[in-house]
Residue, then its C-alpha position, 0 to 999 in steps of 0.5 A: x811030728x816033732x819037727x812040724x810042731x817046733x816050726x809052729x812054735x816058731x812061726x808063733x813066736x815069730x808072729x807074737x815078736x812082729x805083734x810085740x813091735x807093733x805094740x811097742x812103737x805105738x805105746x811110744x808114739x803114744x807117749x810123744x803125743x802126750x808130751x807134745x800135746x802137753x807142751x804144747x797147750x802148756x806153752x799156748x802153742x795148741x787150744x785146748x781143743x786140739x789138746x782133746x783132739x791130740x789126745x784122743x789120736x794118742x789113744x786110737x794108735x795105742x788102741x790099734x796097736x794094741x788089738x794085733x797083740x791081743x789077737x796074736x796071743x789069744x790065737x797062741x793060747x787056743x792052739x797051746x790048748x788044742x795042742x795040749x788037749x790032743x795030748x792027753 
């Protein structure tokens, strides 16, 4: 039992670390469209509607690789909770 319950908790931890990757290059990718949007309508490289249309795929790549963490964690948290409850 012991040992079936340390290889899910690494497996979960395994698939929260792949989630927080996920997560971590699209807040990145999403700061270098913000800047180089920015410069880029700042310098009158880019119309103001391609400033909105960068900005707003800024925000989808944020938005996408946001869900798999949030999936991932609320999946921990049902487990963690199903675990602790057989527990009891």
């Amino acid at each position: 039992m012991v040992d079936k319950l340390q290889l899910e908790l690494e497996q979960s931890r395994m698939l929260r670390e792949k989630a927080r990757v996920i997560l971590d290059k699209s807040t990145a990718l999403y700061g270098l469209f913000m800047i180089v949007s920015l410069l880029g309508f700042f310098y009158d490289r880019i119309t103001a509607q391609m400033l909105a249309l960068l900005v707003a795929v800024g925000i989808l790549i944020l938005i996408l690789g946001a869900v798999p963490y949030l999936v991932v964690t609320s999946k921990e948290e049902r487990r963690i909770e199903k675990l602790l409850g057989d527990r009891k």
